[in-house]
C-alpha positions as CSV (number, residue, x, y, z in Angstrom):
1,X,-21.5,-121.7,42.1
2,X,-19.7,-123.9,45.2
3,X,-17.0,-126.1,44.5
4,X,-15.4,-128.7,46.4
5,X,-12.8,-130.2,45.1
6,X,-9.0,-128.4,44.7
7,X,-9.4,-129.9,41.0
8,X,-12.3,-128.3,40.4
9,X,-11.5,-124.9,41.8
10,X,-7.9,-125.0,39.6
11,X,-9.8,-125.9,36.3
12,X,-12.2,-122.6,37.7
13,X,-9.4,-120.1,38.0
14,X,-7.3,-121.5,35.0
15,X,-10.7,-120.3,33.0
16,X,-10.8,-116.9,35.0
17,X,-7.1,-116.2,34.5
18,X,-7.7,-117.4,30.4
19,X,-10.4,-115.4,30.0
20,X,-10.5,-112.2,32.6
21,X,-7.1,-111.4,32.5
22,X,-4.0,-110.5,30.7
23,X,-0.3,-110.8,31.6
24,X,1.0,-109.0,34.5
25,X,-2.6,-108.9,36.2
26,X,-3.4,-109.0,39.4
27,X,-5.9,-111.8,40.8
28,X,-8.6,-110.5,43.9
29,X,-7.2,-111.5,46.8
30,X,-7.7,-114.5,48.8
31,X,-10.9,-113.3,50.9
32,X,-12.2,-112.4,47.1
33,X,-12.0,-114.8,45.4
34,X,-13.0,-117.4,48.3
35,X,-16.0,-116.2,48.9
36,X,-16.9,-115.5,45.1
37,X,-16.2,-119.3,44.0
38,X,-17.8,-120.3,47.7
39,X,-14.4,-122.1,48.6
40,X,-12.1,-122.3,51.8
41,X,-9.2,-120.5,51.7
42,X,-7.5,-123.4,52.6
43,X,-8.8,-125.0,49.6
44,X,-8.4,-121.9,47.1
45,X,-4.3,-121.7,48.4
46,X,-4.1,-125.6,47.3
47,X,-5.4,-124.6,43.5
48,X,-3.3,-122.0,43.5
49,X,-0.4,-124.2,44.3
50,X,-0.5,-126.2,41.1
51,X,-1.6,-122.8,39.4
52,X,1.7,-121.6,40.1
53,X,3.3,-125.2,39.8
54,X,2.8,-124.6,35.5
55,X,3.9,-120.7,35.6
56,X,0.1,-119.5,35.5
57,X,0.5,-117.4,38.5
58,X,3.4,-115.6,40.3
59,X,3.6,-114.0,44.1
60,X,4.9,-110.9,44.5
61,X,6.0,-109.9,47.7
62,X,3.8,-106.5,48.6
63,X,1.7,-106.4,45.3
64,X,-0.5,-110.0,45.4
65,X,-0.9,-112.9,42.9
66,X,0.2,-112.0,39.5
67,X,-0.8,-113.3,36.2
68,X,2.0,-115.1,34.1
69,X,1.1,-116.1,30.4
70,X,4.8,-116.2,29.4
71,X,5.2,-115.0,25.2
72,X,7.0,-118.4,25.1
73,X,5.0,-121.1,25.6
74,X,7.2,-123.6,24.6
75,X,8.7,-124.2,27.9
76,X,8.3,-126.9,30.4
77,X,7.5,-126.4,34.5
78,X,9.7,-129.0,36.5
79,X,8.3,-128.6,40.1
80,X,10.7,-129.2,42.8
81,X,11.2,-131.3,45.1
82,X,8.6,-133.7,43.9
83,X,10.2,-133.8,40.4
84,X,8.2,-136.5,38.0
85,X,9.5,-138.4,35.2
86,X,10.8,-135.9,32.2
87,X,8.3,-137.3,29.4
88,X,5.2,-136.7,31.5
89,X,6.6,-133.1,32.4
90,X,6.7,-132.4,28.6
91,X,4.2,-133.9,28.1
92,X,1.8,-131.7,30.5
93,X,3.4,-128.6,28.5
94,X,1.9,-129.5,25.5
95,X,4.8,-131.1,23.5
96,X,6.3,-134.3,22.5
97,X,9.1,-135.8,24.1
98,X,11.8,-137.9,22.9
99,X,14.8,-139.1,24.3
100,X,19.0,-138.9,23.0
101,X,22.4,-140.2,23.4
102,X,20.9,-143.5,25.9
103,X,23.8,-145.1,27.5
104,X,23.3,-148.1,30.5
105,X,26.8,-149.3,31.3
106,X,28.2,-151.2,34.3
107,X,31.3,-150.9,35.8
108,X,34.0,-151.0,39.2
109,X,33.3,-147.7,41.1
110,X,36.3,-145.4,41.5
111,X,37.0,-143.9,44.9
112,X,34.7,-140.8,44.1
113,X,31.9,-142.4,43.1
114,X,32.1,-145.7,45.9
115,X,31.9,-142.7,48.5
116,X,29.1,-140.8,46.4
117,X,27.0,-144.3,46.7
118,X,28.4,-145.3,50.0
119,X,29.9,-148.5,48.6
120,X,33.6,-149.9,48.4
121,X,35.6,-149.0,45.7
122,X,35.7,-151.1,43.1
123,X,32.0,-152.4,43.3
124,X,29.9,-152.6,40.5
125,X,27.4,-149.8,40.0
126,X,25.6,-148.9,36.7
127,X,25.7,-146.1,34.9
128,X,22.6,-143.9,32.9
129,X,23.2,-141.3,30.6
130,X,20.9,-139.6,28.7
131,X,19.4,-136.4,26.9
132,X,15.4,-135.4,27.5
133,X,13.8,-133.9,24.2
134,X,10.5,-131.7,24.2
135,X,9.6,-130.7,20.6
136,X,12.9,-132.4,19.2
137,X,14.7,-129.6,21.0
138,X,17.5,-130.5,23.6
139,X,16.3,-129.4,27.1
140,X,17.9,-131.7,29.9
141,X,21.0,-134.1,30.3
142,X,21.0,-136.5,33.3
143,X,23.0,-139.2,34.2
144,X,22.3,-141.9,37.0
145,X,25.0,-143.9,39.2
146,X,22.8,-146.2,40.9
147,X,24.3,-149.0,43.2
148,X,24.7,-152.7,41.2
149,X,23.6,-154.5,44.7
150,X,21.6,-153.1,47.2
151,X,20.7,-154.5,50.6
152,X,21.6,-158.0,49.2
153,X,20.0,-157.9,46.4
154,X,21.5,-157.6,42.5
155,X,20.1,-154.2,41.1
156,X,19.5,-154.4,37.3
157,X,19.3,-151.5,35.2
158,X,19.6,-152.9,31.9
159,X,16.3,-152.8,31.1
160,X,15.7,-149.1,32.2
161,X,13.3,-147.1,29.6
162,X,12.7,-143.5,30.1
163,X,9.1,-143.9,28.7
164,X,8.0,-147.1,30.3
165,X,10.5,-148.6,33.1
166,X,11.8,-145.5,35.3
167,X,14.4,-146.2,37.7
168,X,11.6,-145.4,40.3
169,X,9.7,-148.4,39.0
170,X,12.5,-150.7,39.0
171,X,13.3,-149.7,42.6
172,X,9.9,-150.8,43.7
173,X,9.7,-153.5,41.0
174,X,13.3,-155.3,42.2
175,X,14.1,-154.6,46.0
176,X,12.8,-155.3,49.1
177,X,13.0,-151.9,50.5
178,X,11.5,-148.5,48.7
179,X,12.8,-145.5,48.2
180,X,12.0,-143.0,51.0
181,X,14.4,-139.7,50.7
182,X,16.6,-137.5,48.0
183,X,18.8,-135.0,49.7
184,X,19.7,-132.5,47.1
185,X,20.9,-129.5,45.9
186,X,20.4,-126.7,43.0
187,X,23.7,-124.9,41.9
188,X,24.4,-122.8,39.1
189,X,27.6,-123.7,37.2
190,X,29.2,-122.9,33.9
191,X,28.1,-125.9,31.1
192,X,30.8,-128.3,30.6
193,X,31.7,-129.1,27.2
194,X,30.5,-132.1,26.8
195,X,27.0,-131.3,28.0
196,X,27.1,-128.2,26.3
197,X,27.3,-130.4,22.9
198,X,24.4,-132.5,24.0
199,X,22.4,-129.7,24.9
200,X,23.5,-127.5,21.8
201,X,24.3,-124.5,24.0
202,X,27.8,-123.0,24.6
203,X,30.3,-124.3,26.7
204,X,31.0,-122.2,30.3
205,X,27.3,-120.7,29.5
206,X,25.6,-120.6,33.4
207,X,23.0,-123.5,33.8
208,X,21.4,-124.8,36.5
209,X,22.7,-127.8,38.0
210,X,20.4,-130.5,39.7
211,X,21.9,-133.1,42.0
212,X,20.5,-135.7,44.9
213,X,21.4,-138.6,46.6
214,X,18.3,-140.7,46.5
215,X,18.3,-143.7,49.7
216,X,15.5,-146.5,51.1
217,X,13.4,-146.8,54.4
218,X,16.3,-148.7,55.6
219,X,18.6,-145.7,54.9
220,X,20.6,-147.0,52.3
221,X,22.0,-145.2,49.9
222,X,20.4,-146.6,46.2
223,X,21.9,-143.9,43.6
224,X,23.1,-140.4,42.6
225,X,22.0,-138.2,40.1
226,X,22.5,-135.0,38.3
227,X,20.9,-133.4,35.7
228,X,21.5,-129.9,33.9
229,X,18.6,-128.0,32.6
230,X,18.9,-125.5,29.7
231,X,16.7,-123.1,31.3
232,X,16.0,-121.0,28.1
233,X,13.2,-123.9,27.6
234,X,12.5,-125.3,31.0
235,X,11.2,-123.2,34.7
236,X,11.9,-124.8,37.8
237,X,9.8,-124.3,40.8
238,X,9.9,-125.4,44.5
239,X,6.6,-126.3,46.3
240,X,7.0,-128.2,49.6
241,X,4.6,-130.5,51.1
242,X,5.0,-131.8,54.8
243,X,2.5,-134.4,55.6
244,X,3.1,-134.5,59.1
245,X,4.6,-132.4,61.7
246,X,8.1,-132.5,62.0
247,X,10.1,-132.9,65.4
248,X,12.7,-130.4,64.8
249,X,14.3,-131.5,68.0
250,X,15.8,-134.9,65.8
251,X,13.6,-137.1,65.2
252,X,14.3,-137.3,61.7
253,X,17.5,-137.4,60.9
254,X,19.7,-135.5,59.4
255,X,22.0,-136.7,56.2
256,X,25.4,-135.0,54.9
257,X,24.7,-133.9,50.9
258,X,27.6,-136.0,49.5
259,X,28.3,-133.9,46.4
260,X,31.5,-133.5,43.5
261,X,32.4,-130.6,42.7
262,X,29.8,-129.0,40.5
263,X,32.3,-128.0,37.5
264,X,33.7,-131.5,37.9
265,X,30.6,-133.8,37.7
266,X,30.1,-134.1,34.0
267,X,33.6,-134.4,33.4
268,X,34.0,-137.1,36.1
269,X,31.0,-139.1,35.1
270,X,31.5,-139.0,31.6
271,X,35.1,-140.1,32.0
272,X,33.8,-143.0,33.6
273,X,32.6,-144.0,30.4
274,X,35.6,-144.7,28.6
275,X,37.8,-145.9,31.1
């Protein structure tokens, strides 16, 4: 049997791994299993990228590709840094996702957050909160500050729907520009209190902390966002892509993380709120 396409050689190994193997396992090695599915290697390390995108497959350094069927199979894969909207993510782990706590207010940036968005203080930016659901069970908080005018034209984020209108959409959908980079980080900080309740986990309990400064082809800064995972129901994983061959010497350039203090981002966001 050849195959040819990435799909098709994924949905091939998905059935090996489903039906040949058992947890802990490990797969032939590349040169094996190339030549028995009559594939590049090229092509089989591209299948084996989304295998290990949804936790089917695991590298260990000096043993090989490992089999993963993980007892709890109520969990959901968020791959980074290409990270898709939550309710498709759930969706794709088999469960149904719902959404919690919604908030879309707009408001005069303080000093912390006009530097944050690169905007003057006092400027009007909106603000997103909201809890991510898979199975009715609490699995993700993020909140949004996204810029109320950008590049000259008024931003609105009142009709933003996690199921139908992402803030992706309305980028592309209301400006000129589209969105071209995040800069990021992933920390892991204690759970402030007030994400802790939304989450229903304890407070100071360590999480992992998500947080990225998103900006357009023209450079400009269009929001920031954090989000904390309760990583007793969700994996993350990091698979980068590079299109093109990078100029290390500068020719893209470089932009400063602008970042609170992990403990204090809830706590200064939220605050926002009732101000």
């Amino acid at each position: 049997m050849t195959l040819a396409d990435p799909t098709d050689i994924t949905v091939r190994l998905r059935e090996m791994i489903e039906s040949d193997f058992d947890d802990g396992d490990r797969l032939p090695s590349e040169v094996k299993l190339s030549e028995s599915l009559g594939v590049s290697r090229a092509k089989l390390r591209e299948a084996f990228g989304s295998l290990w995108q949804a936790g089917l497959i695991e590298k260990k350094w000096g043993v090989g590709t490992i089999v993963r069927k993980p007892k709890d199979a109520k969990r959901v894969v968020v791959p980074l840094p290409y990270i898709r909207s939550a309710p498709n993510l759930i969706r794709e782990s088999g469960q149904e996702p719902s959404v919690s706590d919604l908030s879309i207010e707009r408001g005069p940036a303080d000093s912390t957050v006009a530097d944050l968005l690169e905007i003057a203080a006092g400027s009007e930016f909106w603000l997103i909160d909201r809890v991510f659901r898979a199975d009715d069970v609490p699995i993700q908080r993020t909140i949004d500050a996204v810029c109320a005018e950008i590049e000259g034209i008024s931003f609105d984020a009142s009709g933003f729907d996690v199921n139908t209108n992402t803030l992706v959409a309305m980028y592309q959908d209301q400006l000129a520009s589209n969105l071209m980079r995040s800069d990021g980080r992933v920390t892991v900080v204690p759970l402030p209190a007030d994400t802790a309740k939304r989450l229903d986990l304890r407070e100071a309990d360590p999480v992992l902390l998500v947080e990225y400064s998103t900006y357009s082809d023209r450079g400009t800064a269009l929001g920031y966002s954090v989000t904390w995972y309760n990583t007793a129901r969700v994996d993350i994983r990091f698979a980068a892509e590079r299109p093109e061959a990078i100029d290390f010497h500068g020719r893209i350039p470089k932009v400063a993380q602008k970042s609170l203090p992990p403990t204090k981002v809830s706590s200064h966001l939220s605050a926002l709120k009732h101000a």
